[in-house]
VEXVEX-800548 format. One record per residue (C-alpha): residue in one letter; x, y, z. Coordinates in steps of 0.001 Angstrom, whole numbers, padded with zeros to 6 digits. Last residue first. Example, Ala and Ser with C-alpha at 12.3 -4.5 7.8 and 13.67 -1.06 7.14 Angstrom:
2
atom code: s	east: 013670	north: -001060	up: 007140
atom code: a	east: 012300	north: -004500	up: 007800
This chain:
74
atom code: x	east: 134521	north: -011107	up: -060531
atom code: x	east: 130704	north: -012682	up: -060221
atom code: x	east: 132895	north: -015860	up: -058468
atom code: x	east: 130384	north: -016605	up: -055899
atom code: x	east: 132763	north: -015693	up: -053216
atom code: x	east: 133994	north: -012626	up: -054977
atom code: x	east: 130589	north: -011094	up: -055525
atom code: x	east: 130122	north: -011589	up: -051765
atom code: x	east: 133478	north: -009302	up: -051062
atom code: x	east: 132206	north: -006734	up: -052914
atom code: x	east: 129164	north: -006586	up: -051513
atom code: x	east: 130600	north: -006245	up: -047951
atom code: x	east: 133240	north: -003923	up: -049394
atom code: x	east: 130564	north: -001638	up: -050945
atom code: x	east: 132228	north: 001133	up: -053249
atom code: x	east: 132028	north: -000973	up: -056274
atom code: x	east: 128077	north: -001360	up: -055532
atom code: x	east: 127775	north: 002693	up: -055079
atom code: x	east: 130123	north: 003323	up: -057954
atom code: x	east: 127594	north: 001098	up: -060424
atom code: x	east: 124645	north: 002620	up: -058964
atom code: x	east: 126183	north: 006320	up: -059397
atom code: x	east: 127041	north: 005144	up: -063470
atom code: x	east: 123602	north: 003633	up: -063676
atom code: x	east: 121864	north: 006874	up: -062221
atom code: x	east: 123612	north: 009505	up: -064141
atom code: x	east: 122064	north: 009148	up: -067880
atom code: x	east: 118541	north: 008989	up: -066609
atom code: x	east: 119017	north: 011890	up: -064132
atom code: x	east: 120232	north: 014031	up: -067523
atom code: x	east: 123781	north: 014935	up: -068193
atom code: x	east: 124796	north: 018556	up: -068787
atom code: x	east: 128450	north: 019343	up: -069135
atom code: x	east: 130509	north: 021802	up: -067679
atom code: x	east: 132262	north: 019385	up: -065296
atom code: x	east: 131727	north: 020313	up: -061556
atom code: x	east: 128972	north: 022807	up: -062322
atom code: x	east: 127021	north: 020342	up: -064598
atom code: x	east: 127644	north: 017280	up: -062248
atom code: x	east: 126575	north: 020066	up: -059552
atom code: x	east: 123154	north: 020025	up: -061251
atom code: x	east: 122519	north: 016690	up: -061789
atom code: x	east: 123136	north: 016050	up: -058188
atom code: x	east: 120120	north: 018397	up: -057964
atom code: x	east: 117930	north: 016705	up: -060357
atom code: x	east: 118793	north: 013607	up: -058159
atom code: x	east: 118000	north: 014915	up: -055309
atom code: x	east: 114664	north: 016488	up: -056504
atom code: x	east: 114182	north: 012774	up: -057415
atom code: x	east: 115093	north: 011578	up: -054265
atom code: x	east: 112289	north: 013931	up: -052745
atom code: x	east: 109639	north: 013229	up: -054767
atom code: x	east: 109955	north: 009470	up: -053776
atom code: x	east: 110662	north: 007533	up: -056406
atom code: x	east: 109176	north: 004927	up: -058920
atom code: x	east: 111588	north: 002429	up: -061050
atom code: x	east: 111647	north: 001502	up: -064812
atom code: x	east: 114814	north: -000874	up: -065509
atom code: x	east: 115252	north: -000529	up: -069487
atom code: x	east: 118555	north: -003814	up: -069687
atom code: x	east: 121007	north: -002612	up: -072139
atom code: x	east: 122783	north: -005545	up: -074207
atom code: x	east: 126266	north: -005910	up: -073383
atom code: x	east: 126871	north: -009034	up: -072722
atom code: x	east: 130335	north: -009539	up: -071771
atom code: x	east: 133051	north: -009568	up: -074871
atom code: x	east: 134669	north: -012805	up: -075054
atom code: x	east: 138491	north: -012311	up: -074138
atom code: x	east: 141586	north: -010077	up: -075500
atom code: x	east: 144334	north: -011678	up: -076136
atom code: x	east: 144338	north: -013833	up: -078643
atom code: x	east: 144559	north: -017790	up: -078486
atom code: x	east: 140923	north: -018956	up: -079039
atom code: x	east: 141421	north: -018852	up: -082646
């Protein structure tokens, strides 16, 4: 049955990260959740932000980008 379309699913099993921060980044962060809220009219916690702005900040690096490619992560 290996002949449909769509491929294996990744793994998609969430990975709880737990991380410390500087006061300030977190203020930061509380504030980014902020303008999210203005921009969109939705609330979204830090929590829920920070692997969607991780995830644009890797995509975003060429450098990294470019090393994902040469080991074949794409």
């Amino acid at each position: 049955m290996a002949d449909i379309k769509l491929p294996r699913l990744p793994d998609r099993t969430p990975v709880k990260l737990t991380i410390l921060l500087s006061p300030q980044l977190h203020a930061d962060l509380g504030r980014y959740s902020e303008a999210y809220e203005a921009a969109y009219g939705k609330q979204e916690g830090i929590a829920e932000l920070i692997p969607f702005m991780l995830a644009s900040f890797l995509e975003s690096d060429p450098a990294f980008r470019r090393a994902r490619k040469g080991r074949g992560g794409d």
